[in-house]
N, C-alpha and C positions, 0 to 999 in steps of 0.2 A: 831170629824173627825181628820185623824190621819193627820199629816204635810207632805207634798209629800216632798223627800230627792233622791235624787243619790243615787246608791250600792256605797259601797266604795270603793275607787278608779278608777270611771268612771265618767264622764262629760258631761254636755252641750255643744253644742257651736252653737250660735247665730249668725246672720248675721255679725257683727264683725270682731268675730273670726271666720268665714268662710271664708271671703275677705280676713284675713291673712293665715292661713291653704292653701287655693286654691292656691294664689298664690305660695305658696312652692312646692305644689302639680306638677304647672305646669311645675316652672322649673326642676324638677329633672325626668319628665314624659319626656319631651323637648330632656334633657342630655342624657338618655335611648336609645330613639328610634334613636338620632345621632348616638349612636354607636351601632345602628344592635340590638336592645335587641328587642323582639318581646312580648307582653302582654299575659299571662294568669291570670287567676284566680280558685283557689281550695275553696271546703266548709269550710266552717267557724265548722262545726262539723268534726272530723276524727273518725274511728274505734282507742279505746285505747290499740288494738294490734301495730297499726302504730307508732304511740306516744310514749307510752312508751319504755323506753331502750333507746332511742336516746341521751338524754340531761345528762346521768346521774344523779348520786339518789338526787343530790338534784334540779335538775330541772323535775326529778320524782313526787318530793313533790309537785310542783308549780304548775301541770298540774288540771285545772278546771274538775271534771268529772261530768258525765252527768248522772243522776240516769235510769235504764229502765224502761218504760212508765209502766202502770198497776201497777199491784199488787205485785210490783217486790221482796216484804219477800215471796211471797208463799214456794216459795221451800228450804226456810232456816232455818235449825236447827241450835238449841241452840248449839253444836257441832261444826257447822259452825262459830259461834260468838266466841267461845271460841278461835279457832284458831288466831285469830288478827284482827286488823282491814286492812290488807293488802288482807290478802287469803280471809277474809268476802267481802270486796270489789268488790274481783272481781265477784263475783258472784251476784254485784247488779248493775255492770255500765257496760258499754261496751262501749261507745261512748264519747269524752272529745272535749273542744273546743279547736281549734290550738293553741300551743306554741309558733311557729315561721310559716315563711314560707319555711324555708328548707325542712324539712324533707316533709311536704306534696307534695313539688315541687319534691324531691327524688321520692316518690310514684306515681304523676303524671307521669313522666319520664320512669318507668317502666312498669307502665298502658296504655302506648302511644309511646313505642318505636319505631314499625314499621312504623307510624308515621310523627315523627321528624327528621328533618335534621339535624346528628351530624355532629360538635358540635353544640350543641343547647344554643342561645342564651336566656336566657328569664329575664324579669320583672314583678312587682308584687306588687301592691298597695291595701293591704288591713289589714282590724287590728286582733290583735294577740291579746290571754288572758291570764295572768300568775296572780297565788293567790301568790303574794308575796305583802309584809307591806307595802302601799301607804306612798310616800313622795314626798318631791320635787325632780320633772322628774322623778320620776316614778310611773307610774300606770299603774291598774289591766287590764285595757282594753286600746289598743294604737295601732295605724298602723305602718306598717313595711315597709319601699319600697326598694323592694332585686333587686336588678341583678345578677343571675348567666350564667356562660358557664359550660356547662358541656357535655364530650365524647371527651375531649382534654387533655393531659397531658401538654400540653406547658406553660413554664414560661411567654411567653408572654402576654397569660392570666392576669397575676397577672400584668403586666405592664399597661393592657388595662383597668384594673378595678382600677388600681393607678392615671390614666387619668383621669379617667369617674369621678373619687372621687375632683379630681382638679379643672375640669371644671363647677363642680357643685359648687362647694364653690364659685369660684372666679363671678362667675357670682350673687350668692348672697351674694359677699362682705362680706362676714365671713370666720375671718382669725382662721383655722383650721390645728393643725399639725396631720400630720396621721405616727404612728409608729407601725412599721414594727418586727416579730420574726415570729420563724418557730416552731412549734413541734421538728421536727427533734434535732435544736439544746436543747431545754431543755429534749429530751430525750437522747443526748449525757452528759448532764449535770450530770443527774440522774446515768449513765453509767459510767462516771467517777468516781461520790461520792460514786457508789458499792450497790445504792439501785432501779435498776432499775426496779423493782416486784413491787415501790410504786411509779410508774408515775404518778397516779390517782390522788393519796392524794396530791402530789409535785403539782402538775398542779393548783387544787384546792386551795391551801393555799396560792402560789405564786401570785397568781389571784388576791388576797386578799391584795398586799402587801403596793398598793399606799391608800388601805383606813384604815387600820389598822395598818398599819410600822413593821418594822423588827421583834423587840421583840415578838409583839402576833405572826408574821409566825414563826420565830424560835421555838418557844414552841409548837406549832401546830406540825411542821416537828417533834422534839424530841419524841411525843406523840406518833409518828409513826414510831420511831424508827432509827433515823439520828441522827449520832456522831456526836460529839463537832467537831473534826479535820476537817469533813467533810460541814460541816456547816461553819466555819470560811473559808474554801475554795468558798463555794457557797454565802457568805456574798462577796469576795474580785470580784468573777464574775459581780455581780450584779452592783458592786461599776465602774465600767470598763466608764470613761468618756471619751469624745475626740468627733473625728466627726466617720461618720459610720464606714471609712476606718481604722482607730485608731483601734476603738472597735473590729472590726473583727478580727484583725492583732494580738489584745492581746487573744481573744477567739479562734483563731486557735490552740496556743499553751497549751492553756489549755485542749484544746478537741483533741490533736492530739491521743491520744489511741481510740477515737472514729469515728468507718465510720459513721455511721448517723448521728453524730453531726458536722462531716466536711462534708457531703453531702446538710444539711440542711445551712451552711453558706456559700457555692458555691452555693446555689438557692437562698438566698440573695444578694449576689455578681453581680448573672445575672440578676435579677428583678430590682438592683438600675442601673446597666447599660443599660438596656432597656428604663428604666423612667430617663434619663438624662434631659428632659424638665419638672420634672415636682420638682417645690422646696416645700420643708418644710415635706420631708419625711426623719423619724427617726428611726434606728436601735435601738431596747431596750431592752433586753435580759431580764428584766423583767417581758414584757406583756406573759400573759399567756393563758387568755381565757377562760373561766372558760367550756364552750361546750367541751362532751367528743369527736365529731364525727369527728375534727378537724386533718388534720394529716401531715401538712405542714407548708405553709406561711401562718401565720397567719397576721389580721390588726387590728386598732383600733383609731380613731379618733376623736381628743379632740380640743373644742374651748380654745384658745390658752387667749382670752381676756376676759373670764370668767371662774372660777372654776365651772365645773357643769358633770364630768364625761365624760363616752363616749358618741359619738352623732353618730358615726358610727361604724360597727364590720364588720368583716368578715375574709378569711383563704379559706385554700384547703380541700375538705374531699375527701377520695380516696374511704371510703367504705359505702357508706351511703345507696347506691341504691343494695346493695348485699344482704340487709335485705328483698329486695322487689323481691328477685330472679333475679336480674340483675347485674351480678359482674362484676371488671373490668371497671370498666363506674367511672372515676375520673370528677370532680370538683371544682370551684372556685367558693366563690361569695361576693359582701359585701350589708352590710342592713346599710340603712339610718334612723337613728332613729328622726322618722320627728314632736313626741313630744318635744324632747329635743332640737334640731333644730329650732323649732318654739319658744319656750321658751327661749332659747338662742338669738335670735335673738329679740324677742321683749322688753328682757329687755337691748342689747344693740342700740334698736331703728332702728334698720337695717331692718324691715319691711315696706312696701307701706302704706300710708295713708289709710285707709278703704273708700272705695267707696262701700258704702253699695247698690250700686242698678245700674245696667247694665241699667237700664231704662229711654232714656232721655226724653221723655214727658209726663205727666199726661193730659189727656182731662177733664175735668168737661164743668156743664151744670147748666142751672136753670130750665129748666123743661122736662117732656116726648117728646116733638120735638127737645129739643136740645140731651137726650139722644141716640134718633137712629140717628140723623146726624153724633155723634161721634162714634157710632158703627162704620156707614161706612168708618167715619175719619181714624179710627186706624186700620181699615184692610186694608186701601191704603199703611197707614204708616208699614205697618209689611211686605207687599209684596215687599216695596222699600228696606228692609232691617235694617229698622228702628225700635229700643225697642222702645216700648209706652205702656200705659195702661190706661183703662179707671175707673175713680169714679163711682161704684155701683151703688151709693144711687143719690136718688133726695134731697138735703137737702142745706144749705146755703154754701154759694161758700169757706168761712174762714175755711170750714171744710175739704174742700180739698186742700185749701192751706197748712196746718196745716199738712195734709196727708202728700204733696208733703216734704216739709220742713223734717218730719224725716225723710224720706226715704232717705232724698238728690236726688231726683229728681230736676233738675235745669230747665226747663220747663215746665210751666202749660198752656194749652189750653184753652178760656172759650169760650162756644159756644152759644149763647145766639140767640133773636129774631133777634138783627141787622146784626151780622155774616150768620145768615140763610140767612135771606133776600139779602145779600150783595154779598153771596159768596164769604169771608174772612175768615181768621182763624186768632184771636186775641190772643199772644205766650207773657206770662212774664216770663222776666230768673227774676228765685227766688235768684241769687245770688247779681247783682247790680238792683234789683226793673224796670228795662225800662221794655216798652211795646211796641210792635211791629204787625200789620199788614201785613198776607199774605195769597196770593193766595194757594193753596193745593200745586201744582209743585212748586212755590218757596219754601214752609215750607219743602217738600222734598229736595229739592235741600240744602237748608244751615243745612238741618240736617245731611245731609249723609256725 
């Protein structure tokens, strides 16, 4: 018999790590609906018309696809095979599981304009699949929990979602910087150095730059055809320290031959003035983003007291819903990445104790008349509002103690011939061993 294992890079999670999970869950579900974000949910399958072309080629590569049901070589000639495994492809998948939740939310959005009320607030808790190499914090299967606005141009936007990103942290006490850049500006960048036809490739490499360092981007960018002079300029950009104001002040004068790169550092300008309540947001001319769809303010946000990458992402896209036949319709969103979050957090200890069990009483019994007494027991106890749950079995009472005790149940009921007879209900808290005598409305009353 073969060993049952996990696909790679997907997981378990057990009562445990459900009690820590949820709780993240709640609070950033909490922060959401505070501020106006209203719930949907998209399939977890998309047509891989949708899907592809969004993320660029190499979030191309990453996309799960989904084979078509039957016989799906009938119609494929050796002819077909020869061509690649790209064009062979297409002609055996059609359907891949989601990447993100943007772009399906882009597609809901156009599916349902008539609809919604712009601009349209929405949230979005569900997990996302990318075939990229499992390591630590990251894996191939993992929830995303997005807030976007979108059918507004307004910077405020990004001010609202620079909030929403503060209120969440500070509430679970993980200290998170979130640093700030725009497209705009690195496509001034690019426009300066004279290679503005290689945004793509610039965007991409740059992206790359806090994990692999200067030298491999420098070589990458030369590959692709960026001069030494130009280079040693976009080296000195990069290097630009101080506080946001500093930064800006020196980057204006660099980019002043470019409108979109002074356009895009006036919507930095106005974003950090809007978010004046909110601390530990960073100007970084570095962040880049590796998503093509991206065409603004972009974010990205890192636990400050552990190295462990980003734990939140997000930016402006202006065109994403154009593809869906709905142009015009601008965007903002950020995603909470609530694996890395949760990982983060539990190794700096910053999660709740596990309360493995909402359930404060166990009933047990020693025989068939104590078991239907306690049937009735626990549907008084469930209409007062009270978790309880009753031991199945007729068997020795250590066996439901034993029960109670993993579960962490802190009350056991035992209902025996003298409780019948008495009309008592005999209650041990399994945590200090006493034993306690009571009437049904008293055992309601100190439970509730």
């Amino acid at each position: 018999m073969q060993k049952p294992s996990n696909a790679r890079g997907t997981r378990d999670f057990g009562p445990k790590e459900m009690v820590k999970r949820n709780y993240v869950f709640s609070v950033i579900k909490k922060h959401f609906e505070r501020f106006g974000f209203q719930n949907i949910e998209t399939p977890s399958i998309e047509n891989l018309s949708t899907l592809m072309g969004k993320y660029g080629d190499e979030g191309d590569q990453l996309l799960f696809k989904i084979l078509n049901s039957g016989d799906f070589l009938k119609d494929i000639s050796e002819n077909d095979v020869a061509l690649g495994y790209k064009k062979f492809s297409s002609k055996i998948v059609e359907k891949g599981l989601r990447y993100d939740l943007t772009v399906p939310f882009a597609r809901f959005v156009s599916m349902n304009r008539n609809e919604l009320a712009f601009p349209f607030k929405r949230y979005q808790i569900q997990p996302v699949w990318r075939a990229d190499r499992p390591q630590k914090g990251r894996y191939r299967e993992f929830y995303q929990c997005d807030a976007d606005i979108v059918g507004s141009d307004s910077l405020v936007n990004e001010a609202e979602l620079i909030s929403l990103f503060q209120s969440i942290f500070l509430e679970l006490k993980l200290n998170v910087q979130l640093l700030i850049n725009s497209r705009k500006v690195l496509t001034g960048i690019v426009e300066v150095l004279g290679m503005l036809d290689q945004f793509t490739s610039f965007a991409i490499a740059l992206d790359k730059l806090d994990k692999v360092g200067w030298d491999v981007v420098k070589k990458e960018l030369i590959d692709q055809g960026f001069e030494t002079n130009g280079l040693n300029l976009l080296k000195t950009i990069l290097e630009f320290d101080g506080t946001n104001e500093q930064k800006i002040f020196n980057l204006k004068s660099v980019l002043a031959s470019s409108e979109i790169g002074l356009q895009g550092i006036k919507e930095i300008e106005d974003v950090l003035l809007f978010s004046t309540d909110v601390t530990n947001v960073k100007f970084d001319v570095t962040l880049a983003r590796g998503l093509s769809y991206y065409t603004g303010l972009i974010m990205e946000g890192k636990a400050m007291d552990l190295s462990f990458g980003s734990i939140v992402g997000g930016g402006r896209y202006d065109n994403l819903t154009s593809s869906f036949g709905l142009p015009n319709m601008s965007g903002v969103g950020i995603s909470f990445g609530i694996e890395r979050i949760i990982d983060v957090m539990d190794t700096l200890n910053l999660l709740p104790g596990a309360d493995l069990n909402a359930c404060q009483v166990l009933f047990t019994y020693f025989d068939g008349e104590g078991q239907k007494k306690c049937l009735t027991l626990v549907d008084s106890l469930r209409k007062n509002g009270i978790s309880c749950e009753i031991y199945p079995d007729i068997t020795k009472i250590k066996k439901s103690f034993e029960y109670a005790d993993k579960k962490g149940i802190q009350y056991v009921a035992v209902i025996g011939s003298d409780e019948i007879n008495s009309g008592l209900i005999s209650l041990k808290d399994m945590v200090n061993g006493s034993q306690k005598e009571y009437t049904l409305s008293q055992l309601i009353e100190n439970l509730s």
